[in-house]
N, C-alpha and C positions, 0 to 999 in steps of 0.2 A: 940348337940352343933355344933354351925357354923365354919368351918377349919378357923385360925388365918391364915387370908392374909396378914398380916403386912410386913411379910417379903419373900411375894410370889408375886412376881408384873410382867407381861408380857406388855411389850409396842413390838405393833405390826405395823408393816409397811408394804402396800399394794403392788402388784403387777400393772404395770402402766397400766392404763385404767381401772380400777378394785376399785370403792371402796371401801374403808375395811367395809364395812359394807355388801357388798356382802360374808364376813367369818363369817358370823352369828353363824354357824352350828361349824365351830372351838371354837369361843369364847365362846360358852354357854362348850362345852368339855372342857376347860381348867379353867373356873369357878365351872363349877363342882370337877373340883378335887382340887379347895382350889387355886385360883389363881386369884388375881382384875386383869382385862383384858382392860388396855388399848389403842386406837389407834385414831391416825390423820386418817379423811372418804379420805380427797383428797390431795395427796401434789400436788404442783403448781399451784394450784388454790388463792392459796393467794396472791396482787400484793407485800406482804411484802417481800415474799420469791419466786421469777421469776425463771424460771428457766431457766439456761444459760449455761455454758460451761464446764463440769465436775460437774455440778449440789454443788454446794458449798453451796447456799440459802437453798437448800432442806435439806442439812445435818445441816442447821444453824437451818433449822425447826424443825426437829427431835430432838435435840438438846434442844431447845427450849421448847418445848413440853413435852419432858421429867423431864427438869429442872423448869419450872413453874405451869404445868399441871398437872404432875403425884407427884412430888416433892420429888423424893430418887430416888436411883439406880436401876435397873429393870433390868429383862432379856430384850433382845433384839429378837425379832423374826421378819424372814423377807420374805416375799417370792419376786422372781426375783427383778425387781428394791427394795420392801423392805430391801430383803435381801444386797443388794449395801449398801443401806443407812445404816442399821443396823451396818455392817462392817464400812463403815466410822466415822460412831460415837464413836463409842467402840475405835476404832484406835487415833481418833483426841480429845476425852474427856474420858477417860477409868476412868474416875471417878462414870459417868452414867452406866455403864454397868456392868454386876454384869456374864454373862455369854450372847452367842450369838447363836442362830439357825437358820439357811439358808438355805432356803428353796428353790432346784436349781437355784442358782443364781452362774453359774461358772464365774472361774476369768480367764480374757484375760491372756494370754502368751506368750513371744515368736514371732515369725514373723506377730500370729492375729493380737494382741495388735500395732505392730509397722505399720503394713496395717490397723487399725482402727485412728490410730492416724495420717496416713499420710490422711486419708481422709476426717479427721475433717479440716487439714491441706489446702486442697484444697475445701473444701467447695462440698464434693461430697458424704456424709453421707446416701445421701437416698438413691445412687445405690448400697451402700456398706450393709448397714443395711435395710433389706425388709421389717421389721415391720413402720419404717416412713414412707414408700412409701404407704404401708396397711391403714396405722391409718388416714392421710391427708385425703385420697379417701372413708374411710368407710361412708354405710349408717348409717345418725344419728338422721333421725326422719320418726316419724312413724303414721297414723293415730290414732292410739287410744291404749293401751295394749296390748287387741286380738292381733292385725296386729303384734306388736312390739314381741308377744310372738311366731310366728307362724316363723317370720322372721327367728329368732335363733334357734328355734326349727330344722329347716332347716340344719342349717350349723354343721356339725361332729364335729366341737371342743366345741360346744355350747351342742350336744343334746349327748356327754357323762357325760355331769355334772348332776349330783346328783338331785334329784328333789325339794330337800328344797335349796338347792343352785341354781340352775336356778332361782326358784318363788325370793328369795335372789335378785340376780343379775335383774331380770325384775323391782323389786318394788325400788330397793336401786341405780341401774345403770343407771336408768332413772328417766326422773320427767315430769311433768305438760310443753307443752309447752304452756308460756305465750303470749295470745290471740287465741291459736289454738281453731279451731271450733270443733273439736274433729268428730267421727262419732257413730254408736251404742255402739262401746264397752266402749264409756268413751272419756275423753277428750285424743286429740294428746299428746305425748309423743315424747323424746329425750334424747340422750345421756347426763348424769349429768356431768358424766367427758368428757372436752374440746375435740374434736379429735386434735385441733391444739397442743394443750397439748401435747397430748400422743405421735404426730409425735415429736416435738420439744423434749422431755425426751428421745427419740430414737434417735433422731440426735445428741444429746450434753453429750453422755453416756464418762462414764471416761475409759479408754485405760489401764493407765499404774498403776492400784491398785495393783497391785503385788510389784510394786516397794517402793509406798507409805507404806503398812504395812510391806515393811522388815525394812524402815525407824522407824517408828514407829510399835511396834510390839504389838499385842493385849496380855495388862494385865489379859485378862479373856477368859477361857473356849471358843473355837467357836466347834461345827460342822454343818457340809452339810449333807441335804436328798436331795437325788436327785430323779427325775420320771427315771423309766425303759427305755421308751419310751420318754426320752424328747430328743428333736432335736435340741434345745438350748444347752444342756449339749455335746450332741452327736457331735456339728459342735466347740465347742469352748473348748470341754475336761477337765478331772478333774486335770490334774497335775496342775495347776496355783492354784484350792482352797485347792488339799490336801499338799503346801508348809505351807498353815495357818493352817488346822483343822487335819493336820497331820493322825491318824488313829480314829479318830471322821469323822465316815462315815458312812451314811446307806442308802438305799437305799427303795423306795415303787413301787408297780405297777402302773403305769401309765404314763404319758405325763408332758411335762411341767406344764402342769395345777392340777397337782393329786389332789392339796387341794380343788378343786371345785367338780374332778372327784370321790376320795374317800377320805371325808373329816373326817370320824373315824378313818379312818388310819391313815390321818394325824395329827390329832390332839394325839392320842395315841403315835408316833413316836417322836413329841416337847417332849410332856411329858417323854418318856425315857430319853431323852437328858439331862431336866433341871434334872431328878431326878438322872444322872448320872455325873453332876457337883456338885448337893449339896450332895450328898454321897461323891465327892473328896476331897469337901473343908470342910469336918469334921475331928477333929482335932484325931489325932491317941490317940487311950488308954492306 
Protein backbone atom coordinates (compact mmCIF):
# COMPACT_ATOMS: atom_id res chain seq x y z
CA UNK A 1 0.00 0.00 0.00
CA UNK A 2 1.15 3.47 -1.22
CA UNK A 3 2.05 6.01 2.19
CA UNK A 4 -1.21 8.54 2.32
CA UNK A 5 0.51 11.88 1.34
CA UNK A 6 -2.55 13.81 1.92
CA UNK A 7 -1.38 15.17 4.74
CA UNK A 8 2.57 15.04 4.13
CA UNK A 9 3.34 17.78 1.59
CA UNK A 10 6.95 19.47 1.30
CA UNK A 11 7.08 22.70 -0.86
CA UNK A 12 10.78 23.32 -1.37
CA UNK A 13 12.59 26.41 -2.29
CA UNK A 14 15.99 26.45 -4.13
CA UNK A 15 19.21 27.89 -3.38
CA UNK A 16 20.03 31.06 -5.77
CA UNK A 17 21.58 30.09 -9.06
CA UNK A 18 20.56 26.50 -8.30
CA UNK A 19 17.57 25.16 -9.77
CA UNK A 20 15.39 23.07 -7.68
CA UNK A 21 15.46 20.66 -10.03
CA UNK A 22 19.19 20.31 -9.55
CA UNK A 23 17.68 18.37 -5.59
CA UNK A 24 16.56 15.50 -7.68
CA UNK A 25 18.32 13.20 -5.42
CA UNK A 26 16.64 14.98 -2.06
CA UNK A 27 13.11 14.74 -3.61
CA UNK A 28 13.05 11.27 -4.83
CA UNK A 29 14.35 10.58 -0.53
CA UNK A 30 11.51 12.43 0.71
CA UNK A 31 8.97 10.84 -1.70
CA UNK A 32 10.02 7.78 -0.76
CA UNK A 33 9.23 8.11 2.73
CA UNK A 34 5.46 9.13 1.97
CA UNK A 35 5.78 12.91 1.17
CA UNK A 36 4.23 14.70 -2.52
CA UNK A 37 7.22 16.97 -3.03
CA UNK A 38 6.70 20.02 -4.28
CA UNK A 39 8.77 23.11 -5.83
CA UNK A 40 9.15 26.44 -7.96
CA UNK A 41 12.48 25.24 -10.70
CA UNK A 42 13.47 29.18 -10.67
CA UNK A 43 12.29 32.27 -8.65
CA UNK A 44 12.92 35.48 -10.57
CA UNK A 45 12.58 34.26 -13.49
CA UNK A 46 9.11 35.27 -13.81
CA UNK A 47 8.46 39.07 -14.89
CA UNK A 48 5.33 38.70 -12.66
CA UNK A 49 7.43 38.34 -9.54
CA UNK A 50 10.93 40.71 -10.36
CA UNK A 51 13.07 40.79 -8.04
CA UNK A 52 13.70 43.89 -6.26
CA UNK A 53 14.55 45.11 -2.88
CA UNK A 54 14.17 42.71 0.08
CA UNK A 55 12.77 40.43 -2.42
CA UNK A 56 8.82 40.93 -1.53
CA UNK A 57 7.72 39.42 -5.27
CA UNK A 58 9.63 36.41 -4.53
CA UNK A 59 7.96 35.80 -1.12
CA UNK A 60 4.49 36.83 -3.03
CA UNK A 61 5.68 33.84 -5.37
CA UNK A 62 6.22 31.35 -2.88
CA UNK A 63 3.08 32.31 -1.61
CA UNK A 64 1.42 31.97 -4.60
CA UNK A 65 2.69 28.82 -5.39
CA UNK A 66 1.76 27.31 -2.44
CA UNK A 67 -1.77 28.67 -2.44
CA UNK A 68 -2.78 27.81 -6.09
CA UNK A 69 -0.31 25.13 -7.04
CA UNK A 70 0.17 22.90 -4.13
CA UNK A 71 -3.45 24.00 -2.63
CA UNK A 72 -3.22 23.32 1.45
CA UNK A 73 -0.52 23.94 4.00
CA UNK A 74 2.87 22.33 3.44
CA UNK A 75 6.11 22.07 5.22
CA UNK A 76 8.24 24.54 4.10
CA UNK A 77 11.86 23.46 3.24
CA UNK A 78 14.55 25.81 2.11
CA UNK A 79 17.97 25.91 1.54
CA UNK A 80 20.09 29.42 1.51
CA UNK A 81 18.05 32.03 -0.38
CA UNK A 82 15.03 29.04 0.04
CA UNK A 83 15.49 28.94 3.22
CA UNK A 84 14.91 33.18 3.42
CA UNK A 85 11.79 32.73 1.49
CA UNK A 86 10.55 29.72 3.30
CA UNK A 87 10.83 31.95 6.67
CA UNK A 88 9.30 34.83 5.22
CA UNK A 89 6.35 33.10 4.18
CA UNK A 90 5.48 31.12 7.38
CA UNK A 91 6.19 34.59 9.12
CA UNK A 92 3.90 36.95 6.71
CA UNK A 93 1.05 33.92 5.81
CA UNK A 94 1.48 31.16 8.74
CA UNK A 95 -1.65 29.92 7.44
CA UNK A 96 0.56 27.95 4.54
CA UNK A 97 3.02 26.73 6.71
CA UNK A 98 2.39 23.84 8.62
CA UNK A 99 6.26 23.61 9.91
CA UNK A 100 9.76 25.02 8.54
CA UNK A 101 13.31 23.55 7.72
CA UNK A 102 16.38 25.76 6.85
CA UNK A 103 18.75 24.58 5.35
CA UNK A 104 22.09 27.03 6.31
CA UNK A 105 20.45 29.89 5.57
CA UNK A 106 21.82 32.13 8.81
CA UNK A 107 19.88 35.28 9.90
CA UNK A 108 21.87 38.69 9.88
CA UNK A 109 22.27 40.37 13.40
CA UNK A 110 23.59 42.92 15.05
CA UNK A 111 26.32 45.45 13.55
CA UNK A 112 26.27 42.67 9.98
CA UNK A 113 22.70 43.37 9.32
CA UNK A 114 23.11 47.26 10.16
CA UNK A 115 26.64 47.23 7.58
CA UNK A 116 24.34 45.25 5.06
CA UNK A 117 21.66 47.64 5.31
CA UNK A 118 23.70 50.74 5.19
CA UNK A 119 25.20 49.32 1.85
CA UNK A 120 22.04 48.62 0.21
CA UNK A 121 21.66 52.17 1.50
CA UNK A 122 24.31 53.63 -0.56
CA UNK A 123 24.13 51.60 -3.52
CA UNK A 124 27.46 49.59 -2.69
CA UNK A 125 26.08 45.90 -2.26
CA UNK A 126 28.58 44.29 -4.55
CA UNK A 127 31.69 45.30 -2.56
CA UNK A 128 29.89 44.16 0.48
CA UNK A 129 28.43 41.02 -0.58
CA UNK A 130 31.12 38.74 -3.03
CA UNK A 131 28.69 36.51 -4.30
CA UNK A 132 27.13 39.56 -6.74
CA UNK A 133 30.29 40.58 -7.69
CA UNK A 134 30.99 36.38 -8.61
CA UNK A 135 27.61 35.77 -10.22
CA UNK A 136 27.73 39.14 -12.72
CA UNK A 137 31.27 37.96 -14.01
CA UNK A 138 30.66 34.09 -14.02
CA UNK A 139 31.28 31.96 -17.16
CA UNK A 140 27.87 31.00 -18.65
CA UNK A 141 28.20 29.42 -21.88
CA UNK A 142 29.75 26.62 -23.04
CA UNK A 143 30.48 24.74 -26.25
CA UNK A 144 28.49 21.83 -25.92
CA UNK A 145 27.91 19.49 -22.39
CA UNK A 146 31.47 17.88 -22.53
CA UNK A 147 33.14 21.35 -22.27
CA UNK A 148 30.26 22.60 -19.77
CA UNK A 149 31.01 19.31 -17.71
CA UNK A 150 34.68 19.40 -17.68
CA UNK A 151 34.37 23.24 -16.73
CA UNK A 152 32.79 22.40 -13.31
CA UNK A 153 34.45 19.50 -12.97
CA UNK A 154 37.40 21.77 -12.40
CA UNK A 155 36.25 23.96 -9.76
CA UNK A 156 36.22 22.47 -5.71
CA UNK A 157 32.95 23.56 -4.98
CA UNK A 158 31.62 21.99 -7.98
CA UNK A 159 33.77 18.55 -8.05
CA UNK A 160 32.76 17.79 -4.19
CA UNK A 161 29.13 17.37 -5.34
CA UNK A 162 27.69 14.01 -5.47
CA UNK A 163 27.78 12.41 -8.67
CA UNK A 164 23.94 12.17 -9.42
CA UNK A 165 23.93 15.74 -8.23
CA UNK A 166 26.44 17.22 -10.52
CA UNK A 167 24.89 14.90 -13.80
CA UNK A 168 21.51 16.92 -11.92
CA UNK A 169 22.86 20.28 -11.88
CA UNK A 170 24.75 19.84 -15.83
CA UNK A 171 21.29 18.58 -17.43
CA UNK A 172 18.77 20.86 -15.22
CA UNK A 173 21.32 23.99 -14.69
CA UNK A 174 21.85 24.40 -18.21
CA UNK A 175 19.94 24.29 -21.52
CA UNK A 176 20.25 24.33 -25.31
CA UNK A 177 21.63 27.64 -26.33
CA UNK A 178 19.22 29.02 -28.94
CA UNK A 179 20.97 29.03 -32.34
CA UNK A 180 24.41 27.82 -31.00
CA UNK A 181 26.26 25.76 -33.48
CA UNK A 182 27.19 23.37 -30.90
CA UNK A 183 30.64 21.24 -31.53
CA UNK A 184 31.18 17.15 -31.12
CA UNK A 185 29.64 16.82 -27.76
CA UNK A 186 26.07 18.14 -28.72
CA UNK A 187 24.73 21.45 -29.07
CA UNK A 188 26.18 24.73 -26.99
CA UNK A 189 24.89 24.99 -23.65
CA UNK A 190 24.15 27.85 -20.88
CA UNK A 191 23.44 28.81 -17.76
CA UNK A 192 19.32 28.20 -17.28
CA UNK A 193 19.42 30.40 -14.38
CA UNK A 194 20.03 34.42 -15.28
CA UNK A 195 23.48 35.34 -13.81
CA UNK A 196 22.05 38.98 -13.83
CA UNK A 197 19.61 37.17 -11.63
CA UNK A 198 21.44 35.70 -9.24
CA UNK A 199 23.82 38.84 -8.91
CA UNK A 200 20.62 41.08 -8.44
CA UNK A 201 19.10 38.30 -5.54
CA UNK A 202 22.59 39.02 -3.98
CA UNK A 203 22.43 42.67 -4.14
CA UNK A 204 18.69 43.23 -2.96
CA UNK A 205 19.01 40.47 -0.01
CA UNK A 206 16.93 41.52 3.19
CA UNK A 207 19.13 42.96 6.32
CA UNK A 208 16.80 43.28 9.08
CA UNK A 209 14.69 39.66 9.33
CA UNK A 210 15.44 39.23 12.77
CA UNK A 211 13.46 42.19 13.42
CA UNK A 212 10.49 41.38 11.06
CA UNK A 213 9.89 37.85 12.79
CA UNK A 214 10.08 39.19 16.38
CA UNK A 215 7.30 41.41 14.85
CA UNK A 216 5.56 38.70 13.51
CA UNK A 217 6.54 35.63 15.18
CA UNK A 218 6.37 32.17 13.39
CA UNK A 219 2.98 30.09 14.26
CA UNK A 220 4.93 26.91 13.19
CA UNK A 221 7.75 24.59 14.32
CA UNK A 222 11.18 26.14 12.33
CA UNK A 223 14.64 24.44 12.56
CA UNK A 224 18.30 25.08 10.98
CA UNK A 225 20.82 22.36 9.54
CA UNK A 226 23.62 24.02 8.98
CA UNK A 227 27.08 22.60 6.97
CA UNK A 228 30.18 21.97 9.42
CA UNK A 229 32.19 23.70 7.03
CA UNK A 230 30.02 26.49 5.65
CA UNK A 231 31.51 29.93 5.47
CA UNK A 232 28.22 31.66 5.02
CA UNK A 233 27.20 30.44 8.47
CA UNK A 234 30.71 30.85 9.72
CA UNK A 235 30.95 34.89 8.66
CA UNK A 236 27.30 35.69 9.64
CA UNK A 237 26.81 33.29 12.90
CA UNK A 238 24.16 31.29 14.37
CA UNK A 239 22.84 33.61 17.26
CA UNK A 240 20.32 35.70 14.67
CA UNK A 241 18.62 31.97 13.54
CA UNK A 242 18.81 30.37 16.96
CA UNK A 243 16.49 33.56 18.52
CA UNK A 244 13.72 31.73 15.87
CA UNK A 245 14.56 27.94 15.86
CA UNK A 246 15.64 28.17 19.47
CA UNK A 247 17.26 24.60 20.40
CA UNK A 248 15.93 23.02 16.84
CA UNK A 249 19.38 22.67 15.54
CA UNK A 250 21.56 20.27 13.83
CA UNK A 251 24.16 20.19 12.18
CA UNK A 252 25.81 17.89 8.92
CA UNK A 253 29.40 17.54 7.52
CA UNK A 254 29.96 19.74 4.90
CA UNK A 255 30.00 23.21 3.25
CA UNK A 256 27.37 25.43 2.54
CA UNK A 257 26.43 23.38 -0.15
CA UNK A 258 26.06 19.86 1.89
CA UNK A 259 22.71 19.13 0.08
CA UNK A 260 24.52 18.77 -3.29
CA UNK A 261 27.70 17.43 -1.40
CA UNK A 262 25.84 14.71 0.80
CA UNK A 263 22.43 14.59 -0.34
CA UNK A 264 21.34 11.18 1.96
CA UNK A 265 22.39 13.07 4.73
CA UNK A 266 20.51 15.66 3.80
CA UNK A 267 17.52 14.59 2.91
CA UNK A 268 17.55 12.05 6.08
CA UNK A 269 18.20 15.12 8.43
CA UNK A 270 14.62 17.24 6.93
CA UNK A 271 13.07 14.13 7.57
CA UNK A 272 14.02 14.00 11.39
CA UNK A 273 12.91 17.35 11.67
CA UNK A 274 9.38 17.11 9.97
CA UNK A 275 9.00 13.72 12.03
CA UNK A 276 10.02 15.70 15.06
CA UNK A 277 7.22 18.33 14.71
CA UNK A 278 4.54 16.00 13.83
CA UNK A 279 5.48 13.73 16.93
CA UNK A 280 4.95 17.46 18.85
CA UNK A 281 1.89 18.42 17.47
CA UNK A 282 0.18 15.04 18.48
CA UNK A 283 -2.33 15.40 20.95
CA UNK A 284 -1.23 13.92 24.56
CA UNK A 285 -3.08 10.65 25.69
Amino acid sequence: MKPDTAHRVIVFSHANSFPASTYQALFEGWRAAGYAVHALDKFGHDPRYPVTMDWPFLVDQLKDFVEHEVGRPAYLVGHSLGGYLSLMTASRHPHLAQGVVVMDSPVLHGWKSAGVGLAKRLGTMDRVVTPSRVAAQRTQEWANLQVAHAHFSAKPKFAAFHPRVLHDYLTHGTEDLPGGPGGTGGKSRRLSFRREIEAKIYSTMPHDLLREFRRHPHQCPVAFVGGTRSRETRKVGIDGIKQIVGKRLSWIQGSHLYPFEVPEQATAEVLKWLDHFQASALPAV
